[in-house]
C-alpha positions as CSV (number, residue, x, y, z in Angstrom):
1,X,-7.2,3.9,10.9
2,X,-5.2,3.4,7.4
3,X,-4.4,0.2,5.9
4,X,-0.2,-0.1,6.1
5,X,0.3,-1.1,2.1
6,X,3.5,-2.5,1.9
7,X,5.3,-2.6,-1.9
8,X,8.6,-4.5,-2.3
9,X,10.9,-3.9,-5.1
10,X,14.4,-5.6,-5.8
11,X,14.6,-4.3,-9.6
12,X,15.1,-1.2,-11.7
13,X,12.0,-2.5,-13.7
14,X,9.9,-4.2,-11.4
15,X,10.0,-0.3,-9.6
16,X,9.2,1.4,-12.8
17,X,6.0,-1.2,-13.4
18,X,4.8,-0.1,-9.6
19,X,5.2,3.5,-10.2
20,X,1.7,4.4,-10.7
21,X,-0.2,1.7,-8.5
22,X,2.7,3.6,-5.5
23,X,1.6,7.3,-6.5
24,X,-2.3,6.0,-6.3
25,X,-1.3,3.8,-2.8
26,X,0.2,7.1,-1.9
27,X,-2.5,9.5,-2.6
28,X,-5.7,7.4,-1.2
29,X,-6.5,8.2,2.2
30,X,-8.0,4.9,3.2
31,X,-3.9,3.7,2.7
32,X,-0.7,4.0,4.1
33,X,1.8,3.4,1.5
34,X,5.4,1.4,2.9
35,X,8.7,1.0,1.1
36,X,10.6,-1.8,1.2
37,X,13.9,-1.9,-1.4
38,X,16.6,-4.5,-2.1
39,X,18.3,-6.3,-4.1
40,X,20.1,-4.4,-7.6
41,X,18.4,-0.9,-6.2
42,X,21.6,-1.0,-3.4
43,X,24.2,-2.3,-5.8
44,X,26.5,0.3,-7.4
45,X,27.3,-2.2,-9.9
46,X,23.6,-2.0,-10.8
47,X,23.1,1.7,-10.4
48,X,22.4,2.7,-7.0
49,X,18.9,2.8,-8.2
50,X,17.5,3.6,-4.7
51,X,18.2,7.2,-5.7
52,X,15.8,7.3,-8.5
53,X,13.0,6.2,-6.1
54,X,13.8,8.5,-3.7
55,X,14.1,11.4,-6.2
56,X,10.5,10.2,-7.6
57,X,9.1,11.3,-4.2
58,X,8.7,8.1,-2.6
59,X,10.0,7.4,1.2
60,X,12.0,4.3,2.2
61,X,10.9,2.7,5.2
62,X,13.6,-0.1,4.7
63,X,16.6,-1.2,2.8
64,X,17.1,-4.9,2.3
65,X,20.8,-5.8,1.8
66,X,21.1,-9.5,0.0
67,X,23.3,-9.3,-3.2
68,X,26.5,-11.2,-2.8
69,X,29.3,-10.1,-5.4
70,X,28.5,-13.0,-7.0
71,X,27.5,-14.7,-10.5
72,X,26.6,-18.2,-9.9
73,X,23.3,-20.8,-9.1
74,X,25.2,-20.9,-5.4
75,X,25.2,-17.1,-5.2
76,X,21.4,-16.4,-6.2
77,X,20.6,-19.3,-3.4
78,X,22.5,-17.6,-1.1
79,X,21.4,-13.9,-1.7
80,X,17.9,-15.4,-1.8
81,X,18.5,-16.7,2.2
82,X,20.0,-13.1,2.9
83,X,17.2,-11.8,1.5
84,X,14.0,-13.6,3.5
85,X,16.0,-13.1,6.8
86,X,16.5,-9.1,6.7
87,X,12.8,-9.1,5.1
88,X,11.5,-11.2,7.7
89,X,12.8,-8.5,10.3
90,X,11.8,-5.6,8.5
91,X,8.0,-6.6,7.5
92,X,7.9,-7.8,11.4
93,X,8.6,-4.3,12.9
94,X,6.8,-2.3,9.8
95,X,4.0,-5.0,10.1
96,X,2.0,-3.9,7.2
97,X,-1.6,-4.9,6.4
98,X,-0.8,-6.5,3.1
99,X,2.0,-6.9,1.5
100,X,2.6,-6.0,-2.8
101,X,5.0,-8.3,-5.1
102,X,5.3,-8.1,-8.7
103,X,6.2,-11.3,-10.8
104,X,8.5,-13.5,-10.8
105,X,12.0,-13.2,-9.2
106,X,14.0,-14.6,-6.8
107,X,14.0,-11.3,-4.4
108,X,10.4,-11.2,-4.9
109,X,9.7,-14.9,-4.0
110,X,11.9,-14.3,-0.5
111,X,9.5,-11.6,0.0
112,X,6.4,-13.4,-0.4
113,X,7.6,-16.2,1.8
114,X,8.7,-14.0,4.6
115,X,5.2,-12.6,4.1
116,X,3.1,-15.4,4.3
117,X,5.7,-17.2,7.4
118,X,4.4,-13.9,9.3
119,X,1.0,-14.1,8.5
120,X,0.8,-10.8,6.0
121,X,-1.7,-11.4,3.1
122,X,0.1,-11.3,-0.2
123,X,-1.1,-9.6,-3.2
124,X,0.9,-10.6,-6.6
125,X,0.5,-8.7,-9.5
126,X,1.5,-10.8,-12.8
127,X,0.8,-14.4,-11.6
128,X,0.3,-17.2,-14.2
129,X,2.4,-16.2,-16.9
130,X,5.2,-18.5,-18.5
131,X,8.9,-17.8,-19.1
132,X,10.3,-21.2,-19.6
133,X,13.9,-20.2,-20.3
134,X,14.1,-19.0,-16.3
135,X,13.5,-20.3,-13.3
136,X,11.9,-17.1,-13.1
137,X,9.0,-19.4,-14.4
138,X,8.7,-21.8,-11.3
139,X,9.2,-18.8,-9.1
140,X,6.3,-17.0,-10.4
141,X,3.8,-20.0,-9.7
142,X,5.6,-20.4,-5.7
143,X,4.6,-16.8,-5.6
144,X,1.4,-17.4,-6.2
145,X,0.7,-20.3,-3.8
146,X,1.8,-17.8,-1.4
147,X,-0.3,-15.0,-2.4
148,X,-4.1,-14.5,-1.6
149,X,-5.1,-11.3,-4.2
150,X,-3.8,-11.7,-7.5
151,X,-3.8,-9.5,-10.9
152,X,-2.9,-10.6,-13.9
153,X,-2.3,-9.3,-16.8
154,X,-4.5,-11.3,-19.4
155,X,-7.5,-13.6,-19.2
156,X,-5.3,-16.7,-20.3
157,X,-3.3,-16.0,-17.4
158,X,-6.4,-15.6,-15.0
159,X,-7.7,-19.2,-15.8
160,X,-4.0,-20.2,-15.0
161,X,-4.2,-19.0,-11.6
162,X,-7.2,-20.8,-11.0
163,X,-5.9,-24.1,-12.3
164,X,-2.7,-23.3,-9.8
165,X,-6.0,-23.6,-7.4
166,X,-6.4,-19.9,-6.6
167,X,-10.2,-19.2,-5.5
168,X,-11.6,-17.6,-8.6
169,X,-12.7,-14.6,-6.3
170,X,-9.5,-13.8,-5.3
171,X,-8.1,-13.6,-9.2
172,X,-8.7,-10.0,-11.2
173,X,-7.7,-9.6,-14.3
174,X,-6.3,-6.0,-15.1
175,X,-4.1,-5.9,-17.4
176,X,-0.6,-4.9,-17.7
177,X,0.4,-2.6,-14.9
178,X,3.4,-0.9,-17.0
179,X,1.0,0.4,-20.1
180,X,-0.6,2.8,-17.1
181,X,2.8,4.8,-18.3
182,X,1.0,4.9,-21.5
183,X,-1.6,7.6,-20.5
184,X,-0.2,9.0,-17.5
185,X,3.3,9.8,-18.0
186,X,4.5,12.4,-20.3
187,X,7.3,10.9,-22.3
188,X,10.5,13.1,-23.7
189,X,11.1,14.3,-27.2
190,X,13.9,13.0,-29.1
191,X,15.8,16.4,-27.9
192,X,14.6,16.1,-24.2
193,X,15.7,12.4,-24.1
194,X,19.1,13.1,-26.0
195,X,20.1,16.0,-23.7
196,X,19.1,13.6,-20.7
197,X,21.4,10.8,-21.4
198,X,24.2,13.3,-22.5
199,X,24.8,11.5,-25.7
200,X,23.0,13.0,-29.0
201,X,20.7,10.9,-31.0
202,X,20.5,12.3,-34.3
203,X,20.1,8.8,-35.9
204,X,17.9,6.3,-36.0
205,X,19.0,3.7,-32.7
206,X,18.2,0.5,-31.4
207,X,17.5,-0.2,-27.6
208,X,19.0,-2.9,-26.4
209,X,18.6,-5.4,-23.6
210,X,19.6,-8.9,-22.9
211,X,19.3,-11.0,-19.8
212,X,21.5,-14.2,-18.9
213,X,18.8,-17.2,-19.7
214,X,18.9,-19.0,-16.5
215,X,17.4,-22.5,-17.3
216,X,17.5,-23.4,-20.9
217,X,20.6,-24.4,-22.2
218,X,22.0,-21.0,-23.7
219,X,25.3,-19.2,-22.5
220,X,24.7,-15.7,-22.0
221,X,28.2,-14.5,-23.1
222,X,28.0,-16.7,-26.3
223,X,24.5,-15.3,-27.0
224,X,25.6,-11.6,-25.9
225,X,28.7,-12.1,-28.1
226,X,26.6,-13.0,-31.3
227,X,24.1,-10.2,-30.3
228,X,27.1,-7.4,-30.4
229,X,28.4,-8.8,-33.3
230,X,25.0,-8.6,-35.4
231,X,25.2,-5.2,-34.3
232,X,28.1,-4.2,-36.3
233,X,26.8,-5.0,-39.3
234,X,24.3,-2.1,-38.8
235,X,26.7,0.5,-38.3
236,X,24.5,3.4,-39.8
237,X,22.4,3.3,-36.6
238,X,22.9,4.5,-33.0
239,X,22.2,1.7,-30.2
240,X,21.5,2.2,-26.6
241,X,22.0,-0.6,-24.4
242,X,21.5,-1.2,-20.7
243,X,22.6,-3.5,-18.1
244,X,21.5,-6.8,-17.7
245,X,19.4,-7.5,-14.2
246,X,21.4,-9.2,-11.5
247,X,20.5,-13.0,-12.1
248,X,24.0,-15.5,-12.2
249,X,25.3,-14.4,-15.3
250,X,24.4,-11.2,-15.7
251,X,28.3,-9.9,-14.3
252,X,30.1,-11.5,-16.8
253,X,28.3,-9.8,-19.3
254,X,28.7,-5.8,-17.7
255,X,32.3,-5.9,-19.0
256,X,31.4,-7.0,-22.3
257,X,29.0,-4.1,-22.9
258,X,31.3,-1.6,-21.2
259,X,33.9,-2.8,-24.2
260,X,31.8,-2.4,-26.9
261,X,30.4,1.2,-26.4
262,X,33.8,2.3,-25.3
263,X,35.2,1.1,-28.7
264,X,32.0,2.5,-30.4
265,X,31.6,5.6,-28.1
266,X,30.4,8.1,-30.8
267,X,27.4,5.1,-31.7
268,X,27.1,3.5,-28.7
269,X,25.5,4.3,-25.1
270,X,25.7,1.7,-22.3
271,X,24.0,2.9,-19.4
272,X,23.1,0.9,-15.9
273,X,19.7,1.9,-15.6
274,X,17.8,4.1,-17.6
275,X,14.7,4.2,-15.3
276,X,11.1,4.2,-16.5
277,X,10.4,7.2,-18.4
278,X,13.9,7.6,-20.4
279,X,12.9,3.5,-21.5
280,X,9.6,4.5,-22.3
281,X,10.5,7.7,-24.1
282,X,13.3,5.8,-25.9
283,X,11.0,3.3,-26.4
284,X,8.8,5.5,-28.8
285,X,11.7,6.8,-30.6
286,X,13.3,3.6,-31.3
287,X,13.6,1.8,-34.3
288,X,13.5,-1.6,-32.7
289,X,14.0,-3.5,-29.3
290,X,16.3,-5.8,-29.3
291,X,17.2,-8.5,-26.2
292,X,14.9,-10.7,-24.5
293,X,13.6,-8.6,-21.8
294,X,9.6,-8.9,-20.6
295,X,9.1,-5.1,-21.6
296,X,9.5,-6.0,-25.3
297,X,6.7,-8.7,-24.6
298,X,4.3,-6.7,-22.3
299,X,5.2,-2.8,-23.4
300,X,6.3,-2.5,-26.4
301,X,3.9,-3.1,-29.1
302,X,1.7,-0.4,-27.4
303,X,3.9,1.5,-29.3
304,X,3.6,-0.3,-32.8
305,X,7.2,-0.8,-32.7
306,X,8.7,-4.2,-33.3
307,X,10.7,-6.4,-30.9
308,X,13.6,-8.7,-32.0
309,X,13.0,-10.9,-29.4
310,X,16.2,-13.4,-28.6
311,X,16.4,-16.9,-27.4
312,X,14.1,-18.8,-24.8
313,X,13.7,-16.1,-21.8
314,X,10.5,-15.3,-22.6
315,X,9.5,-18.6,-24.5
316,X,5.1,-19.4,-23.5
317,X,4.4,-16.0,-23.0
318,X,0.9,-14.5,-24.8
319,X,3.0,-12.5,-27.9
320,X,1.6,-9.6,-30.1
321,X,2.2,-9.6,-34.1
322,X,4.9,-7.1,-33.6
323,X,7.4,-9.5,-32.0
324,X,10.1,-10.7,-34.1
325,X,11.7,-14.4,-32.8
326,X,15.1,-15.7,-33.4
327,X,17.5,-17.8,-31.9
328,X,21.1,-16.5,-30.1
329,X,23.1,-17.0,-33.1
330,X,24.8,-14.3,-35.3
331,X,22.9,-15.0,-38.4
332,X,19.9,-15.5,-36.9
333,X,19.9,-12.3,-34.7
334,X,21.2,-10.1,-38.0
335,X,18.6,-11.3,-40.5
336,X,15.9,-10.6,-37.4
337,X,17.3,-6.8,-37.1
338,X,17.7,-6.8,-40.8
339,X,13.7,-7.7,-41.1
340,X,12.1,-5.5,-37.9
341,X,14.6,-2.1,-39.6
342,X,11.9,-3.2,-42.7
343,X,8.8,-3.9,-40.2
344,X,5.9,-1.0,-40.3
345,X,3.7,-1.1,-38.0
346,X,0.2,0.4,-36.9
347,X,-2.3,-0.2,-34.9
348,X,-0.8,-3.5,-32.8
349,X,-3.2,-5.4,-30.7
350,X,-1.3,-5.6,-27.8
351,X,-2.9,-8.8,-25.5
352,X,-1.9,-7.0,-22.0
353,X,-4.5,-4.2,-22.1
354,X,-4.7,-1.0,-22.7
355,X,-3.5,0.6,-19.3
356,X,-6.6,0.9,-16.8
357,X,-5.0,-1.3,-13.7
358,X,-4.0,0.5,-11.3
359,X,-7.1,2.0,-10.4
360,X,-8.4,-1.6,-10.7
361,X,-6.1,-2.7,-8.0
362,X,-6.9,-0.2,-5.9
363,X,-10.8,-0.9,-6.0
364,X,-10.0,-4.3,-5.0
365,X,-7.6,-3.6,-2.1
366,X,-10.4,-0.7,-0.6
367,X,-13.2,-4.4,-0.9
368,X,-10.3,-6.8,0.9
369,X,-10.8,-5.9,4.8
370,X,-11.0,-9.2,6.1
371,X,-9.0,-11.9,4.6
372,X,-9.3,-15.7,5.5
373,X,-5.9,-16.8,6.2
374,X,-7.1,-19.8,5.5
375,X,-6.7,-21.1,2.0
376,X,-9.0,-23.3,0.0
377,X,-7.5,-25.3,-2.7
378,X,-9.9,-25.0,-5.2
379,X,-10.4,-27.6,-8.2
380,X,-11.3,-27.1,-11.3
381,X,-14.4,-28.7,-12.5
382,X,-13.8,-31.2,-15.5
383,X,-15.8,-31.7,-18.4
């Protein structure tokens, strides 16, 4: 009899991290791999992203409803209640062996506590990093109080687990689950990506994604605003930029975007979602990132490429050499630009791995046949 996997994704790139672990769920006979989307994949203000799992060859078993047309603290509370009460039907009639979360959202977290309410072990992938600029951050560590498998991404973030009071036999670390792109997926030329997106890169481009910062003090259209304006002052190269993700804040900042590539529509591309491979392939043709988005953290400087990484979204996270920091003001952004369009790079040491982890995973997931329920806190022996 198989094992019902169940993998939950709310997120263009939360989907595009699981890709590979999904395709190996799929393919192992010992498994049967279930489906459960939400949150910004059902939006069409986010990009009906649904679609691009379902033309990836994946099937839905359900589709979570839980975005209010919202962008406020009240809204994200409230979509967050939609969520765990359509979850906690669906898991309930799919009634899956285990279920899969990645990181550290909102949608995720409802997930995980529907999950664990009904009695289905939890397995979280990326548990004890640090974002301190999101309440992403606190969300991430709930997760993993309601987890019982976990993978992370470094060995720092292992031993953070276990000081959450995870059973050290129950933590793995594995790496980065998104480098697995790295050697399995082919990535598009310059010409392949270009005819792709319908818009023709024949310069050198930025890619560009920023997030609203949803705990520190830092106004996302203030910060945006500084971040497009630094931009013109770089006029001789192409930028692609995509949408922000659907946290409060994120809406006011679509329109803003939408402006400034329609103004700038010869230089400019704003798309909703690029999906995984067109990021990754623009990725490797890029000059720079720029934004404040956990790819330029985790991804990125597999590709010796530098990140202009903005503001205090991703402040505490493990960074490589290649990331460039500044603060969300004009001058600040511009002379970080001005200094990665400068930056050569080779040979990064990138402190997520190398991109073994999905394989990893499943190893661990064939061993797990009988979990205890029951959870141990453990404690840490002091010296």
């Amino acid at each position: 009899m198989s094992t019902n996997i169940c993998v939950f994704t709310g997120t263009r790139a939360e989907y595009g991290l699981l890709y590979w672990l999904m395709k190996d769920i799929q393919s192992a006979p010992e498994f049967n791999l279930q489906l459960v989307v939400s949150g910004a994949h059902l939006s069409p203000e986010f990009g009906l992203t649904y679609k691009c799992i379902e033309e990836d060859g994946f099937q839905i078993d359900d589709k979570i409803e839980m975005l209010l047309s919202s962008d406020t603290p009240v809204g994200t509370a409230k979509s967050t209640g939609l969520a765990l009460l359509g979850l906690t039907d669906s898991f309930h009639r799919l009634k899956p062996n285990f279920l899969v979360v990645l990181g550290d959202r909102y949608e995720a977290f409802a997930a995980a506590q529907a999950a664990y309410l009904l009695r289905i072990p939890v397995v979280h992938l990326s548990g004890g990093e640090i974002t301190e600029g999101a309440y992403d951050d606190a969300l991430r560590h709930a997760i993993t109080k309601l987890s019982y498998l976990h993978f992370t991404s470094n060995e720092r973030y292992k031993q953070r687990v276990i000081q959450l009071g995870e059973s050290p036999e129950r933590v793995f670390n594995v790496g980065s689950i998104g480098l697995e792109h790295l050697k399995r997926t082919k990535l598009l030329t310059i010409t392949e990506l270009s005819k792709s997106l319908g818009f023709q890169l024949d310069k050198p481009f930025f890619l560009v994604t920023y997030h609203p910062v949803t705990l520190a003090s830092e106004d996302p259209c203030l910060s945006f605003q500084a971040l497009l304006d630094s931009l013109e002052y770089f006029s001789e190269f192409q930028v692609i930029i995509t949408y922000p993700n659907s946290d409060d804040g994120g809406r006011k900042i679509i329109p803003m975007l939408e402006e400034y590539a329609s103004k700038n529509s010869k230089r400019v591309l704003a798309i909703s979602s690029l999906g995984q491979l067109r990021y990754l392939s623009a990725v490797k043709h890029t000059v720079a990132v720029i934004g404040n988005s956990s790819s330029g953290i985790a991804e990125v400087p597999s590709f010796s490429k530098p990140t202009v990484n903005i503001g205090a979204r991703q402040k505490g996270r493990l960074m490589a050499s290649s990331i460039l920091h500044c603060n969300p003001t004009f001058d600040d952004i511009k002379a970080t630009i001005k200094l990665a369009t400068e930056t050569r790079l080779e040979n990064v040491l990138n402190p997520y791995g190398s991109g073994n982890t999905s394989k990893l995973i499943i190893d661990e997931l064939k061993a797990a046949t009988n979990i205890n329920l029951t959870k141990k806190f453990y404690d840490m022996v002091e010296n």
